[in-house]
C-alpha positions as CSV (number, residue, x, y, z in Angstrom):
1,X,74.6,101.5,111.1
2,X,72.7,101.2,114.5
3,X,69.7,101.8,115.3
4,X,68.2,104.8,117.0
5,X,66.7,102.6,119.8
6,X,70.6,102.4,120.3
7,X,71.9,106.1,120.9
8,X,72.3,106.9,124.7
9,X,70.4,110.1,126.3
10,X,72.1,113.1,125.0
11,X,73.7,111.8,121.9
12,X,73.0,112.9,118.4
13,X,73.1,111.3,114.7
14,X,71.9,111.7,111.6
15,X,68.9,109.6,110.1
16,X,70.1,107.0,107.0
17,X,67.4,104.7,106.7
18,X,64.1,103.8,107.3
19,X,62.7,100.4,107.5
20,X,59.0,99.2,107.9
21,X,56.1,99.0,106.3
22,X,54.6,101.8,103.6
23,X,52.3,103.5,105.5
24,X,54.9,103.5,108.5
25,X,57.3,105.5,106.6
26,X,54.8,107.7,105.2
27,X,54.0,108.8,109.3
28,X,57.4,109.2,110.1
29,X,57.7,111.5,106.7
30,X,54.6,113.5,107.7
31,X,56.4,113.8,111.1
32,X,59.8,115.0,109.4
33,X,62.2,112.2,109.9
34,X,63.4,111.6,106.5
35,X,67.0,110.2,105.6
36,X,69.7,113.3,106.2
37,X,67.6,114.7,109.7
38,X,69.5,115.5,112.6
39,X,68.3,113.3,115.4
40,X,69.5,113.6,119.5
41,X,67.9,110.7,121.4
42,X,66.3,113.1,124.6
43,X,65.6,109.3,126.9
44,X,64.6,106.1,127.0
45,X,61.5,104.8,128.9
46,X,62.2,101.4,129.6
47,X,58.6,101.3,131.5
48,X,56.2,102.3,128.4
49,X,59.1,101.1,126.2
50,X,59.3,104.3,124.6
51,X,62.2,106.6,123.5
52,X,61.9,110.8,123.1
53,X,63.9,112.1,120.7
54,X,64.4,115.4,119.5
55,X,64.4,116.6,115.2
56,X,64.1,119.3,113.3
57,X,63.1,121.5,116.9
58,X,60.1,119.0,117.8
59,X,59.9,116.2,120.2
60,X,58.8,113.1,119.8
61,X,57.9,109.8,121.1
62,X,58.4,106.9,119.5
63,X,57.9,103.3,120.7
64,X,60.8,101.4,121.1
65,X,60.1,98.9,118.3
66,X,59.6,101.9,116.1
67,X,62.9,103.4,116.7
68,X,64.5,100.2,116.0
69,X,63.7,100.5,112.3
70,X,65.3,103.8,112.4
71,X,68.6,103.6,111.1
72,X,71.8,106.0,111.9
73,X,75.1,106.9,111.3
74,X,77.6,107.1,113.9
75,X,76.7,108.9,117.0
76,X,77.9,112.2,117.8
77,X,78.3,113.2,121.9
């Protein structure tokens, strides 16, 4: 399973895991990103080291160190 940090602009998978500490996952929760959520990865911001992604009709940004404790299946184009 990659991580989301991985996915290129444009490509979509679907959320497996969560890694990090409690209060972490409880944000990303809050936020909607919960094991089963669609997730496209919208671009990667290699200046602020951030990545946008797009789930459940909302955008967000998520630092790059962040979305390497996301977890995903296989990418879909």
């Amino acid at each position: 399973m990659p991580p989301l940090q991985d996915l290129r602009p444009g490509e979509s998978a679907t959320l497996t895991e969560v890694h990090g500490q409690r209060s972490f996952r409880r944000r990303l929760l809050e936020l909607g990103l919960v094991p089963g959520t669609e997730v496209r990865l919208l671009r990667h911001s290699r200046v602020h080291h951030l990545v946008e992604v797009e789930a459940r009709g909302s955008r967000l940004s998520l630092r790059t160190s962040e979305a390497a404790r996301l977890m995903v299946s296989a990418p879909k184009a």
